[in-house]
NUKOL-423058 format. One record per residue (C-alpha): residue number from 1; residue in one letter; x, z, y. Coordinates in nm, 2 decimals. Each point is the difference from the previous one (the first is absolute). Layout:
# residues N
resi / resn / c1 / c3 / c2
NUM / A / X / Z / Y
...
This chain:
# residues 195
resi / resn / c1 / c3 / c2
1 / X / 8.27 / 8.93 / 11.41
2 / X / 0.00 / -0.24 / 0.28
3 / X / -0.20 / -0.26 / -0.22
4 / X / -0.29 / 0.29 / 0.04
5 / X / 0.03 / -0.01 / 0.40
6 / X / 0.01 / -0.30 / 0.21
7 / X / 0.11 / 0.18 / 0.30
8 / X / 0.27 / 0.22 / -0.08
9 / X / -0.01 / 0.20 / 0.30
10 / X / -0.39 / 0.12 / -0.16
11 / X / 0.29 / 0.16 / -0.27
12 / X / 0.04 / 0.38 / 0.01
13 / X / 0.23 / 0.27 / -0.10
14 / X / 0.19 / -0.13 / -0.34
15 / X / -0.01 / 0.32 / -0.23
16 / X / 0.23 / -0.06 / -0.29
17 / X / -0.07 / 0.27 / -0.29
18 / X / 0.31 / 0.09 / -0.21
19 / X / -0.18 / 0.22 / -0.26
20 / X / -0.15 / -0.15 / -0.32
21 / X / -0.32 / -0.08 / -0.07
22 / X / -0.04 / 0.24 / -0.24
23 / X / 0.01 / 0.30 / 0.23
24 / X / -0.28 / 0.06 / 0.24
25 / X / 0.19 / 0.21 / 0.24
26 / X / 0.09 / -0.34 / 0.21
27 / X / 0.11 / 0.12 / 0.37
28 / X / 0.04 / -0.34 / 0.16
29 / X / -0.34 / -0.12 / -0.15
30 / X / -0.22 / 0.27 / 0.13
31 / X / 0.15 / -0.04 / 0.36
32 / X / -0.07 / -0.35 / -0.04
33 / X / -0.40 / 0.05 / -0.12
34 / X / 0.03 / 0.26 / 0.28
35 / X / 0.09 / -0.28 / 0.28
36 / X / -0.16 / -0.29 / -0.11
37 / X / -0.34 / 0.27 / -0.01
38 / X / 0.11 / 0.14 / 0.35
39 / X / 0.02 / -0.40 / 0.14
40 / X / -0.26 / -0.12 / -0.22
41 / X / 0.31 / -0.25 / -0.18
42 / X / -0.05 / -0.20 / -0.34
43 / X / 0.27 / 0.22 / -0.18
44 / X / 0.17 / -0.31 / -0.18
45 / X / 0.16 / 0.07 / -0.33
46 / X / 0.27 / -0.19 / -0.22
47 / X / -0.08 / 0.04 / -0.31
48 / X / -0.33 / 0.21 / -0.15
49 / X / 0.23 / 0.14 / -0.28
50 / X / 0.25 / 0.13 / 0.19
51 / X / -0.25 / 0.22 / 0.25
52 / X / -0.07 / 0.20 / -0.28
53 / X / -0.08 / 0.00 / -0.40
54 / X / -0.27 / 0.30 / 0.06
55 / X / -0.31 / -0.15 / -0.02
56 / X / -0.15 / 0.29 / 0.25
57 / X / 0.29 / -0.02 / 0.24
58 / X / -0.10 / -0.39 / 0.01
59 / X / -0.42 / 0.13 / 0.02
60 / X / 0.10 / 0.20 / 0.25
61 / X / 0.16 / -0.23 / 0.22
62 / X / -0.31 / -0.24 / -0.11
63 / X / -0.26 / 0.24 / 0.17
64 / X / 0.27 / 0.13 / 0.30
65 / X / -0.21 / -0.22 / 0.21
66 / X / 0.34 / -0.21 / 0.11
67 / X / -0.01 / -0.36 / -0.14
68 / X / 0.29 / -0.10 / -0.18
69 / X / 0.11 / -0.33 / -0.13
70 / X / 0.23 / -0.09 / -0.29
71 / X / 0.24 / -0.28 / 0.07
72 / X / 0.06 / -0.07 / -0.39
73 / X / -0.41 / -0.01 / -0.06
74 / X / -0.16 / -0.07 / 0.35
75 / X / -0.33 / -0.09 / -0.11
76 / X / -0.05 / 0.36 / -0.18
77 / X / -0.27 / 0.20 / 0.07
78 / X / -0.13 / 0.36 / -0.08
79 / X / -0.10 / -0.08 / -0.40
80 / X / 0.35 / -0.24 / -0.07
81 / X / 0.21 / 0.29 / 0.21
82 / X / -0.15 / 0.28 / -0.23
83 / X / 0.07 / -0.19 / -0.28
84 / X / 0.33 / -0.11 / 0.06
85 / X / 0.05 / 0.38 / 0.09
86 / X / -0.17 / 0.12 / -0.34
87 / X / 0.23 / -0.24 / -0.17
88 / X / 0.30 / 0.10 / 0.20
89 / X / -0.04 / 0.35 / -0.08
90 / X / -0.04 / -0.10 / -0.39
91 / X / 0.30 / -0.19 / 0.04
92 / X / 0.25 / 0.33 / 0.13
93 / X / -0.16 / 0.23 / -0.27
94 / X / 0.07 / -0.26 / -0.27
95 / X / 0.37 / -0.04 / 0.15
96 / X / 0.02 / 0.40 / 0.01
97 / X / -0.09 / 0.08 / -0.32
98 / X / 0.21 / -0.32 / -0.18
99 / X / 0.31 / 0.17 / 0.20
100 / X / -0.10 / 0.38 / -0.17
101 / X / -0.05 / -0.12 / -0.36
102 / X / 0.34 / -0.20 / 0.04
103 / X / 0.21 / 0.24 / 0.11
104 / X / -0.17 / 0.26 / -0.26
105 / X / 0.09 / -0.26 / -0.29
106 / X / 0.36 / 0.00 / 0.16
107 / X / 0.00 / 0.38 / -0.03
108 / X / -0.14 / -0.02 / -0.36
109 / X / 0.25 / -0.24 / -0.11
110 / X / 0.31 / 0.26 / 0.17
111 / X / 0.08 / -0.16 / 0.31
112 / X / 0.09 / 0.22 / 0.28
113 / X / -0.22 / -0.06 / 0.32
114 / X / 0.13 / 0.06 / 0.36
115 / X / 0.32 / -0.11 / 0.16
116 / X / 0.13 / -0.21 / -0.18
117 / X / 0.45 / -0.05 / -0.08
118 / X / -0.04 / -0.32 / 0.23
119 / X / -0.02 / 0.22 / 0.32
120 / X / 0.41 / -0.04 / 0.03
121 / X / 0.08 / 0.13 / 0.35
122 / X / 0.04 / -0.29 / 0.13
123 / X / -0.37 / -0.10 / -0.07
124 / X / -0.10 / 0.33 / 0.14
125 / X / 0.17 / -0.08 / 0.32
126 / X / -0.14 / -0.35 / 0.01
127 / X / -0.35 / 0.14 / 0.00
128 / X / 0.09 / 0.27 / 0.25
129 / X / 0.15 / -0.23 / 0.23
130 / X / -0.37 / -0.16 / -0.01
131 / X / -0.17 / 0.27 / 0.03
132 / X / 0.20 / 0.08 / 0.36
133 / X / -0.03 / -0.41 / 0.11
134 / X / -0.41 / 0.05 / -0.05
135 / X / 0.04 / 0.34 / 0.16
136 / X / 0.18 / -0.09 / 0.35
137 / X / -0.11 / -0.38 / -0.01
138 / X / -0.39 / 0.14 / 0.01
139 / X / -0.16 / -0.03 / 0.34
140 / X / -0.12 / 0.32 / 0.08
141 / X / 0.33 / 0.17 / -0.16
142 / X / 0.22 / -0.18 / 0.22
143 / X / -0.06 / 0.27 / 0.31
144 / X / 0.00 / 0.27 / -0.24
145 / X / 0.36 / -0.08 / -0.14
146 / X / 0.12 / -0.01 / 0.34
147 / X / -0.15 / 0.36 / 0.08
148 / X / 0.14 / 0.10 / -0.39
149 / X / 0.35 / -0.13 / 0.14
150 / X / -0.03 / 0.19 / 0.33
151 / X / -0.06 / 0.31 / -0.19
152 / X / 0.27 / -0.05 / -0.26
153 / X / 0.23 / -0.01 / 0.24
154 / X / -0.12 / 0.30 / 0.18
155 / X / 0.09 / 0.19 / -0.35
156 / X / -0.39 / 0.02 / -0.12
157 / X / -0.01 / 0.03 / -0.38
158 / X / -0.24 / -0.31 / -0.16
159 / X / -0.24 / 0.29 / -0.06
160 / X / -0.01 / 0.09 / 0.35
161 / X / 0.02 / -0.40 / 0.09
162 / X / -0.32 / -0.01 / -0.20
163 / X / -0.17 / 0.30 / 0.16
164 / X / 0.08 / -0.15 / 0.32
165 / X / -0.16 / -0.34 / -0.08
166 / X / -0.30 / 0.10 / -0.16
167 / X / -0.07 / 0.25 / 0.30
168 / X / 0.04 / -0.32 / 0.25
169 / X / -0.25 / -0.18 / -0.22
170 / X / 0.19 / -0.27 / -0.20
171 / X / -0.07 / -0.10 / -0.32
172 / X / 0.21 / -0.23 / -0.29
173 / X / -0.09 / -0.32 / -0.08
174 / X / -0.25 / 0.09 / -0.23
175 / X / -0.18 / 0.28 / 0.21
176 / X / 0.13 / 0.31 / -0.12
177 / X / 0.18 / 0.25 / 0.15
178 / X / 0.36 / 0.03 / 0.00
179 / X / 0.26 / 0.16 / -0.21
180 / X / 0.38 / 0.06 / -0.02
181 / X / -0.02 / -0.28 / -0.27
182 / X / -0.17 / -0.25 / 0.23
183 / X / 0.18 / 0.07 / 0.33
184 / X / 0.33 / -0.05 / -0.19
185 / X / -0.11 / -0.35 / -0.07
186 / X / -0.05 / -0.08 / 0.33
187 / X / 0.31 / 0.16 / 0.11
188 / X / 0.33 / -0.26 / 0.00
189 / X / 0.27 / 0.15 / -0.15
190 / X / 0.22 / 0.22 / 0.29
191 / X / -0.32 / 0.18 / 0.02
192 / X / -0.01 / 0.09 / -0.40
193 / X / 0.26 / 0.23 / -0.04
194 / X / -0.16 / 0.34 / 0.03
195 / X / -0.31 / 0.09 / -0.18
């Protein structure tokens, strides 16, 4: 995004937005539009498909009254945004309804959907283990793990420990409020032993 600035102190606030860009609920990108309204920024975006495959949530943002420029098409403007954004959102209903009428043949032929016999334990604990890195490796999880830690070790169950941090205002990584399962993964593993 530097290319876009020449001065890179002119650069604000990074937002990076972890949800897809099929969901409109996108926490990081609304505080962004919200900022670069509030300083009267250029919100600059990576990649037009990956703000969002709604074409409203991408009208919108057109008529939010903050310019915004794409970095992968930065010579868009209003009519090749909404039709990148019509196309985008043609694209994820396509994908959505290939993915349905597959796995409906795979049920019509027999096969059993779900979790599959692959999920040995060992795989199970690999993608836990993940799970937890993400978890206490996040930014803004890193002060809550050490107040989760705190409490553990006062005796609070993870219930509690997640009562506790939602009343003080922290969120996970993906904005939501917390919950045994969640403060467990940010927990290291002396912490873990009583639910």
């Amino acid at each position: 995004m530097r290319a876009f600035v020449p001065d890179p102190a002119q650069l604000g606030t990074e937002y990076v937005e972890i949800e897809s860009g099929k969901k409109d609920q996108r926490p990081q990108l609304l505080a962004a539009i919200a900022e670069a309204r509030r300083v009267g920024a250029t919100l600059l975006i990576a990649k037009l498909d990956r703000l969002s495959r709604n074409a409203g949530f991408i009208f919108a943002l057109r008529d939010s009254g903050v310019d915004f420029v794409c970095c992968d098409m930065p010579d868009a403007n209003t009519l090749t945004v909404g039709l990148f954004a019509v196309i985008a959102q043609h694209e994820r209903e396509t994908i959505s309804k290939r993915t349905k009428d597959a796995l409906a043949a795979k049920k019509a032929r027999g096969v059993k959907l779900g979790s599959p016999a692959n999920f040995t334990p060992a795989v199970i604990a690999q993608g836990q283990a993940a799970m937890q890195a993400n978890a206490r490796e996040h930014q803004a999880n890193r002060q809550a793990a050490r107040v989760a830690g705190l409490l553990r070790a006062q005796g609070y169950t993870l219930q509690q420990v997640a009562n506790e941090l939602n009343q003080a205002g922290y969120r996970t990584r993906r904005g939501r409020t917390f919950h045994p399962t969640t403060v467990q993964r940010l927990l290291p593993v002396q912490h873990k032993l009583i639910a």
